[in-house]
VOROKE-676263 format. One line per field, with one value per residue (C-alpha): residue number from 1; z, x, y; residue in three letters. Coordinates in Angstrom, 1 decimal. Example, Ala and Ser with C-alpha at 12.3 -4.5 7.8 and 13.67 -1.06 7.14 Angstrom:
2
nr	1,2
z	7.8,7.1
x	12.3,13.7
y	-4.5,-1.1
rest	ALA,SER
This chain:
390
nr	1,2,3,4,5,6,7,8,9,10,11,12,13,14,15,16,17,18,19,20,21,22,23,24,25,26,27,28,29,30,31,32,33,34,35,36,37,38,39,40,41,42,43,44,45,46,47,48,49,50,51,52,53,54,55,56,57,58,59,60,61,62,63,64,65,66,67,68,69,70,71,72,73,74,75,76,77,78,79,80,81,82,83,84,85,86,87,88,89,90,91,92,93,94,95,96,97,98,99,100,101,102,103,104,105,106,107,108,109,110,111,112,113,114,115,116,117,118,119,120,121,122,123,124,125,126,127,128,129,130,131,132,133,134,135,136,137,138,139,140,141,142,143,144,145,146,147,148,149,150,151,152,153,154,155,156,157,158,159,160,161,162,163,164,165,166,167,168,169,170,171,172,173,174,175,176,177,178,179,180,181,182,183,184,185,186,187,188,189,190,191,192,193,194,195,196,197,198,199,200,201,202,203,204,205,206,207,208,209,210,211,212,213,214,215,216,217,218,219,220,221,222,223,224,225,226,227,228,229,230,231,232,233,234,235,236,237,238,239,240,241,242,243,244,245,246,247,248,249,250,251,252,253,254,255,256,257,258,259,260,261,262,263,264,265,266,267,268,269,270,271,272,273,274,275,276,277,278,279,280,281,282,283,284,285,286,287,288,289,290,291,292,293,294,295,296,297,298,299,300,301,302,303,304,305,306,307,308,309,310,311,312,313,314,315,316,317,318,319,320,321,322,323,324,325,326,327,328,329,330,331,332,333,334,335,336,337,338,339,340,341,342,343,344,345,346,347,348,349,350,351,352,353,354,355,356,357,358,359,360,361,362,363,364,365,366,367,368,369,370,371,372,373,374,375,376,377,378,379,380,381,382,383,384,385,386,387,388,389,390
z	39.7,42.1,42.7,41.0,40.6,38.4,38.9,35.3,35.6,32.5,31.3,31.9,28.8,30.3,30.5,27.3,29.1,31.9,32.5,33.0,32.6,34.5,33.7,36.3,34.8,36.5,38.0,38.9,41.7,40.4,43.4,45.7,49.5,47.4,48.1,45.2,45.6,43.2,46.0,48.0,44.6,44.4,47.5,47.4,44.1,46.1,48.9,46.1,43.0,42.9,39.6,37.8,36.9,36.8,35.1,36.4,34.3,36.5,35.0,37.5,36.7,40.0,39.9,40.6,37.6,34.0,32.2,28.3,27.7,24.6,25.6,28.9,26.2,23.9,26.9,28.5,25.1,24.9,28.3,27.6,24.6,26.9,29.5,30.1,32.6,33.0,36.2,35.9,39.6,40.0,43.2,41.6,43.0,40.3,42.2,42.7,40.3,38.4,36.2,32.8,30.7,32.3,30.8,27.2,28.1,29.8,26.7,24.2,26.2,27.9,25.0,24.6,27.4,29.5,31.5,35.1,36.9,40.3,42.1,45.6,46.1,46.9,44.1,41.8,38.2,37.9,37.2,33.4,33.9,35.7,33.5,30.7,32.7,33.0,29.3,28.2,31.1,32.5,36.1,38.5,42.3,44.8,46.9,45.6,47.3,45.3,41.9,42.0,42.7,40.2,37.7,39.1,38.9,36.2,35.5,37.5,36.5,33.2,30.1,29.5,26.6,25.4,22.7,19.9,21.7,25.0,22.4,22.4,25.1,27.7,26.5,23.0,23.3,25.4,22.6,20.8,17.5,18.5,19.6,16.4,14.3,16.1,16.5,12.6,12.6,14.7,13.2,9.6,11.0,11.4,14.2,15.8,16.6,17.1,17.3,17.9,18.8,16.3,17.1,19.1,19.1,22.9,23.9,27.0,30.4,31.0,27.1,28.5,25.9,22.7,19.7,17.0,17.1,14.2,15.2,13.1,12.9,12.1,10.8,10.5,7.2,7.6,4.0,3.2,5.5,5.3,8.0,6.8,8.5,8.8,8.1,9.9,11.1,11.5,13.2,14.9,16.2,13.9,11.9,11.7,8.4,6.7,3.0,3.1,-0.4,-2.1,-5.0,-8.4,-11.7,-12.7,-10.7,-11.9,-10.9,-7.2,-4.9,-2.2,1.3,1.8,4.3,3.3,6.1,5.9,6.9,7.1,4.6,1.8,-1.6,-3.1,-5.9,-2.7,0.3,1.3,2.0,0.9,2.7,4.1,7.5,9.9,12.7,15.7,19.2,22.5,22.5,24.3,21.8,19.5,15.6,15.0,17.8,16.8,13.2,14.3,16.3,13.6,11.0,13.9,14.7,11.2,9.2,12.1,10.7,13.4,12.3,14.7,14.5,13.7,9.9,9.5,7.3,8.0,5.0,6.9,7.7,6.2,6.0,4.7,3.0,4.0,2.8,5.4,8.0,10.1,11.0,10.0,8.9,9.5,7.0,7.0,4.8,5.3,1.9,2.6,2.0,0.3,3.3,4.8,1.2,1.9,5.4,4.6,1.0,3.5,6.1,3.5,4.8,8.5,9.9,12.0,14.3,17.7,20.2,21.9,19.1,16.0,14.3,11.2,8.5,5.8,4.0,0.2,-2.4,-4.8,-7.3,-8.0,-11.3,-10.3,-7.4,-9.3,-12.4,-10.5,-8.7,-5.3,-3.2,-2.6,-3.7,-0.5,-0.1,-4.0,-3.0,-0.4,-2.1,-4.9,-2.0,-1.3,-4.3,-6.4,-8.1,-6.7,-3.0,-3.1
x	30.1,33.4,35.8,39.5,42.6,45.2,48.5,50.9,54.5,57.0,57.4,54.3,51.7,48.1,45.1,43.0,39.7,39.2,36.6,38.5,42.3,44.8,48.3,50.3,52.6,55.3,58.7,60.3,63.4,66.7,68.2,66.9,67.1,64.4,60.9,58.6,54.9,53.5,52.8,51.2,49.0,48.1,46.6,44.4,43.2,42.4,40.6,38.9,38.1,34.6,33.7,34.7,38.0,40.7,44.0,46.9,49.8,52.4,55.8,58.3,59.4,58.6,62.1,63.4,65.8,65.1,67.0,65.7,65.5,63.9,61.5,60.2,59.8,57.5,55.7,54.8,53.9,51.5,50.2,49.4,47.8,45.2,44.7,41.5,43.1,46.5,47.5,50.7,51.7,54.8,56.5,59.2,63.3,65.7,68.3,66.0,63.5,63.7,61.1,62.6,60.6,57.5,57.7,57.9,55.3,52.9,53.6,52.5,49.2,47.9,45.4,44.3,41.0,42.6,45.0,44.8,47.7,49.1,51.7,52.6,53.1,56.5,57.5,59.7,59.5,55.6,54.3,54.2,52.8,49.8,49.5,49.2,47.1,44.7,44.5,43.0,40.8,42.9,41.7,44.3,45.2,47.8,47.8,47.7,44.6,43.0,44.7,43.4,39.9,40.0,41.2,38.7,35.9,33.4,35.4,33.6,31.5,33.9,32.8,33.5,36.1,38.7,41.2,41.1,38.3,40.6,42.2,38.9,39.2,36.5,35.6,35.4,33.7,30.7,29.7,26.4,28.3,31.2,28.4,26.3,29.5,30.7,27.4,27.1,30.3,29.0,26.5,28.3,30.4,33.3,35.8,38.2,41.1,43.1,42.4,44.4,43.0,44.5,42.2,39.3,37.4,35.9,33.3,31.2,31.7,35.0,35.5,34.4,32.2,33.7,32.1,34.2,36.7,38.8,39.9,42.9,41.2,42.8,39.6,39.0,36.8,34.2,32.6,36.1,38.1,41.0,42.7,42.2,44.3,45.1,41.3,40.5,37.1,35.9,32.7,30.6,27.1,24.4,22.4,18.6,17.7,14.5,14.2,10.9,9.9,6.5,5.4,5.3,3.8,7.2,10.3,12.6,10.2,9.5,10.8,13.4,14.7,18.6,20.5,23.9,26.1,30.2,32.0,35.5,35.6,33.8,35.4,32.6,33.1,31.2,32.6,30.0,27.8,24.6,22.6,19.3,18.2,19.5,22.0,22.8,21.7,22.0,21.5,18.1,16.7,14.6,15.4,12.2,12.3,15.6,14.5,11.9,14.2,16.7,14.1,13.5,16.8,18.2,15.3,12.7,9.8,8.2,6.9,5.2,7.2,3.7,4.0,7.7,7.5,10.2,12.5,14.7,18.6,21.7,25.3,26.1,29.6,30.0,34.4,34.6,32.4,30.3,27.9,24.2,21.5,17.8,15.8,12.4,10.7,7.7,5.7,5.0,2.1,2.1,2.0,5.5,7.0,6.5,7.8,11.0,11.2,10.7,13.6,16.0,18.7,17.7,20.8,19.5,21.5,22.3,22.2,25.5,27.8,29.2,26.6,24.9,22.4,20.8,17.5,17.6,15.0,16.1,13.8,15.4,16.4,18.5,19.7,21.0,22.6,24.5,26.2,24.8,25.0,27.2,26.4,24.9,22.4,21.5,20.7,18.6,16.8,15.9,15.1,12.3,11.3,11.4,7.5,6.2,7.1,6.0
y	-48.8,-49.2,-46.9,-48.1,-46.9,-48.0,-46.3,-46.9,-45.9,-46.4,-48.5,-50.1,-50.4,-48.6,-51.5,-52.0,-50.4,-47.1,-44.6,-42.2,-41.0,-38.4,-37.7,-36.1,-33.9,-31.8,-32.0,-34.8,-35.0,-35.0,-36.5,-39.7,-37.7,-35.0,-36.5,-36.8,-34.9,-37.5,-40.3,-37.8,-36.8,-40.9,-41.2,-37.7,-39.3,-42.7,-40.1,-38.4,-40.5,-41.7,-42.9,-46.3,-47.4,-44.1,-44.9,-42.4,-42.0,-41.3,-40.6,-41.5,-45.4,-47.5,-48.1,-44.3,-44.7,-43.6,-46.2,-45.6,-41.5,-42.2,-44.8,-42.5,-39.3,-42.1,-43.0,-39.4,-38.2,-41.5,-41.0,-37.0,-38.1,-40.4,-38.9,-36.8,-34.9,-33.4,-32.5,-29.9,-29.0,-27.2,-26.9,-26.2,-25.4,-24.3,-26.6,-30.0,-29.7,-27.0,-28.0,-27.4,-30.4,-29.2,-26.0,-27.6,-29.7,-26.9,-25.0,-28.3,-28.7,-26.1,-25.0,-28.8,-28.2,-31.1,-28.9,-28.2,-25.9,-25.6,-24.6,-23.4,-19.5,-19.6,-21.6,-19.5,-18.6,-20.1,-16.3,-16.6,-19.8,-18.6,-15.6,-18.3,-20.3,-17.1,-16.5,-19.7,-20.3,-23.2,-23.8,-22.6,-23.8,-23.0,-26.2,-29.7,-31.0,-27.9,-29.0,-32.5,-31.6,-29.0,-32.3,-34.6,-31.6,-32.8,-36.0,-38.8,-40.9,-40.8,-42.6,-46.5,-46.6,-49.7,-50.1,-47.5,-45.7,-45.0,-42.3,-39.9,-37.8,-37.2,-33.6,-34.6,-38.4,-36.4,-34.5,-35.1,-34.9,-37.4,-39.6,-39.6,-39.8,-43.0,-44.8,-44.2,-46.2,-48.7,-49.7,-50.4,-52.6,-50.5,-50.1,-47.4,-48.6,-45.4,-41.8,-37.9,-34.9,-32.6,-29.6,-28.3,-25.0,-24.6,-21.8,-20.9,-20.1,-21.5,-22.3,-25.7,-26.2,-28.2,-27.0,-27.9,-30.8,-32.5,-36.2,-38.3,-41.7,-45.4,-47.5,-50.9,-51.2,-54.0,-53.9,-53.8,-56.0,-53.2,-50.4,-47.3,-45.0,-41.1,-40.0,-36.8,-36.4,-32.6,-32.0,-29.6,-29.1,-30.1,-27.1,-26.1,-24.7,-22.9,-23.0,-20.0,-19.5,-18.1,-20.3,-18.9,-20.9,-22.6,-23.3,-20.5,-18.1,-19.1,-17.1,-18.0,-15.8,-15.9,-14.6,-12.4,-13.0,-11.9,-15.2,-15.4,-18.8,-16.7,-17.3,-15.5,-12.6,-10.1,-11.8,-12.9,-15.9,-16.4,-18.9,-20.2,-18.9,-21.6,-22.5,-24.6,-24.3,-26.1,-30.1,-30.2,-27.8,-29.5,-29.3,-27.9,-25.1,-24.3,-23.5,-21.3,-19.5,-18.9,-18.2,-14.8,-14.0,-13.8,-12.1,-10.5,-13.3,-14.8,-18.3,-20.6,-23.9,-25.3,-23.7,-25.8,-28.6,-31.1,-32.6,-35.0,-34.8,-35.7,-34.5,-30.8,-31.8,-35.7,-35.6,-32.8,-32.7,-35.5,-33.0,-32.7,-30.3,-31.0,-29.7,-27.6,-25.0,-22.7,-21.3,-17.0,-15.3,-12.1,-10.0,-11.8,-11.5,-7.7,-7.6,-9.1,-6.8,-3.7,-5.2,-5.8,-3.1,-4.2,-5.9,-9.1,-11.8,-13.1,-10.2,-9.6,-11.1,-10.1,-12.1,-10.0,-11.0,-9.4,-10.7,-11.5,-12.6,-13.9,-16.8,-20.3,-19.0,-16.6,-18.4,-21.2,-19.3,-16.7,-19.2,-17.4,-20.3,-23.4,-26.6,-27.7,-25.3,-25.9,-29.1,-28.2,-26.0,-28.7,-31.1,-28.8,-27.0,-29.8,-30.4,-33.2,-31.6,-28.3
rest	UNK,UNK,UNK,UNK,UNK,UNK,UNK,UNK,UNK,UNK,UNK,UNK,UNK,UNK,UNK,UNK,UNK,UNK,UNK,UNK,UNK,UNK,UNK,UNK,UNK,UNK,UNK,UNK,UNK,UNK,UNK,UNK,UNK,UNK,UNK,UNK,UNK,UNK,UNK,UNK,UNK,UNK,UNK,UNK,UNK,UNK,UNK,UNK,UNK,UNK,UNK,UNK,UNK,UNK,UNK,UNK,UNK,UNK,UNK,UNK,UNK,UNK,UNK,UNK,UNK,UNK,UNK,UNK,UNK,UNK,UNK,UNK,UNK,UNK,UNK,UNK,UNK,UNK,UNK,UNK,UNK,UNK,UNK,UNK,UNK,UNK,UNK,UNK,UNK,UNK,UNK,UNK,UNK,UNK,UNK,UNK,UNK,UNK,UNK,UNK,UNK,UNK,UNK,UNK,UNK,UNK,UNK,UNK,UNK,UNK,UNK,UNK,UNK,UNK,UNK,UNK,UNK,UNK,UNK,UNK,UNK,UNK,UNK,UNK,UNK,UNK,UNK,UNK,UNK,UNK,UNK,UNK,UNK,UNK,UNK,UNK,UNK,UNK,UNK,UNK,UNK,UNK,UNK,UNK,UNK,UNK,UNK,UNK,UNK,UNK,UNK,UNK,UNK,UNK,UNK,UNK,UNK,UNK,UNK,UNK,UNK,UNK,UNK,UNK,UNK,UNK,UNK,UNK,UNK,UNK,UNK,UNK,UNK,UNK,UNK,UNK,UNK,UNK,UNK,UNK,UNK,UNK,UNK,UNK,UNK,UNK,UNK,UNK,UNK,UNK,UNK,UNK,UNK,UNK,UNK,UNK,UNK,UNK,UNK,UNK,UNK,UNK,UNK,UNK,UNK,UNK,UNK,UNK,UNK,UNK,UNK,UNK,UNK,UNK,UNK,UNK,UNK,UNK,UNK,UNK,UNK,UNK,UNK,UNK,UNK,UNK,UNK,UNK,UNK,UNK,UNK,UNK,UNK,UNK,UNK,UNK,UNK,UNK,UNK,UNK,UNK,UNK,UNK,UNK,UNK,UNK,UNK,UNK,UNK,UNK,UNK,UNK,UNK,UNK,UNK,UNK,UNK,UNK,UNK,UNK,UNK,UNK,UNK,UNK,UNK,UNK,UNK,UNK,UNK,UNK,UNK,UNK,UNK,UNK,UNK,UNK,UNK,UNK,UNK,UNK,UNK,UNK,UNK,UNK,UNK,UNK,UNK,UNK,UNK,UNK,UNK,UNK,UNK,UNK,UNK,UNK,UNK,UNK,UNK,UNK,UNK,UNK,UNK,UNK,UNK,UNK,UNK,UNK,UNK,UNK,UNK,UNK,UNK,UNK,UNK,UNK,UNK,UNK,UNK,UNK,UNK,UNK,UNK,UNK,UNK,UNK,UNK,UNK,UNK,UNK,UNK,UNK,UNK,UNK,UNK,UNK,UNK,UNK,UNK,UNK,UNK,UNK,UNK,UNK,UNK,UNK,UNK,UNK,UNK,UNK,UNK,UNK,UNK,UNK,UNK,UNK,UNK,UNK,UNK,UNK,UNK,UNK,UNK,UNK,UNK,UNK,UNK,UNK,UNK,UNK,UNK,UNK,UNK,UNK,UNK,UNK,UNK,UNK,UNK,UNK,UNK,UNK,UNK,UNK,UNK,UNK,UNK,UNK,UNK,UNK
């Protein structure tokens, strides 16, 4: 795949396709003998770029005049929206380029994941800047060669995307739950023609990790030949989850292990949540292994994945969330019945976090009419309790 730049200035439209996208944000001169840095970013990007085709929004018109104020503010808040990458270096002089929009726009975007900030040491009035820059793990350079391989770090090769799907940014399209969402889409027909980030929830070393991420959609309906617009999509990893029961003679009376965990959503009459062992891991972690694991971490049973019988996968709450849960269970013997009866005021959950569980057994019966459990689990648990499965 070739190396390409495409350099957009306002008030250019972007092309319909890139792998990538950059936005180089900062100040611009407010007088013509005051060189820009902007060129000088252009052709480190040319020195430096690597992957496929890299579109570069860059905000001074080719023309050196802004003739239509509100038409450049539409088109930098377009192109900040695009871009996978925004470059804010500041070499900022309160008398050339003082910098005054950057600051609004530093302060819009540098939560969003896509920021990158620089700025020369002697620049004045970039301290709170940095100090913000600090706080929500934005990388942070003092030259501009630094900057812009701190931008381009991780971004190479990029990801092929046109029209609608040019709106996904890179650190939200790589997800495995992005993915599985759109190639559902896909493959009824359907296409994206338009997209916002209106949130994401980032973890890790770095908090480069997306975890969470909700998405304002604009869908073309094939079954039904109609736009439908202003849909947000909310997703996260997909879940593991154990239903372990011991069978009794009827349904009421087998008996089913929850976990009591305090969430901060519970609308519960306790506060808590009541729930079947289960949870998310890492992408290369099997489904299977992964139930096994949480089975452990949240009750102290050790189950060979071997004993998990799998019920399939579908979607936990399908008008709120895209996300899955695969679906196992594992029938007790007496003996672990008594193990987890004897844990039952043993806190469990993920070392090193403010994860805590608590075992329950509960039967079906009681389950079911003390409204212990949300309507998804319910399900679940009649997905594999039901009769003719157990």
């Amino acid at each position: 795949m070739a190396a390409e730049i495409v350099v957009v200035t306002p008030p250019e439209e972007p092309p319909s396709s890139w792998d990538a996208a950059l936005f180089l944000a900062g100040p611009t001169p407010r007088a013509p003998e005051v060189a820009s840095w902007r060129p000088e970013a252009i052709e480190l990007l040319r020195e430096r770029w690597t992957g496929g085709r890299l579109v570069v929004f860059s905000p001074e018109p080719a023309t050196g005049v802004v003739r239509d104020y509100t038409g450049q503010i539409a088109w930098e808040e377009a192109g900040l929206h695009l871009a996978d990458r925004i470059v804010f270096w500041v070499p900022r002089d309160l008398a050339t380029m003082p910098a005054f929009t950057t600051n609004v726009e530093w302060g819009t975007w540098h939560r969003s994941g896509k920021a990158v900030f620089g700025a020369p040491p002697q620049s004045p009035r970039n301290r709170y800047l940095f100090a913000g820059a600090r706080a929500e793990h934005v990388p942070t350079a003092t030259s501009l060669p630094e900057t812009l391989d701190l931008a381009l770090e991780g971004l190479a090769p990029g990801a092929h995307r046109g029209e609608g799907e040019r709106e996904v940014p890179l650190t939200v399209w790589r997800t495995s739950s992005f993915q599985r969402w759109y190639r559902a889409q896909s493959e009824a027909g359907n296409e994206l023609l338009g997209a916002r980030v209106e949130w994401v929830f980032r973890r890790g070393p770095g908090r480069r990790q997306v975890v969470y991420w909700a998405l304002r959609t604009n869908v073309r309906v094939a079954a039904e030949h109609r736009v439908k617009t202003g849909q947000i999509v909310l997703s996260r990893p997909d879940l593991s989850s154990v239903v372990l029961y011991r069978r009794a003679p009827t349904l009421e009376e087998t008996l089913v292990v929850l976990v009591r965990e305090f969430r901060s959503t519970a609308a519960t009459g306790d506060g808590f949540i009541h729930e079947l062992p289960g949870g998310a891991g890492p992408d290369d972690v099997p489904a299977l292994d992964q139930a096994a694991a949480e089975v452990r971490e949240e009750t102290g049973l050790t189950l060979p994945a071997s004993r998990l019988r799998s019920h399939g996968s579908r979607q936990v709450a399908g008008t709120l969330s895209a996300h899955r849960a695969h679906l196992f269970s594992a029938e007790l013997t007496g003996t672990e019945v008594a193990a987890l009866r004897a844990a039952a005021d043993t806190p469990f959950g993920e070392p090193g976090t403010t994860e805590r569980t608590w075992v329950e057994l509960w039967t079906y019966a009681e389950i079911r009419d003390a409204n212990l459990v949300d309507w998804s689990t319910l399900g679940m648990l009649a997905q594999v309790l039901d009769g003719r499965r157990v």
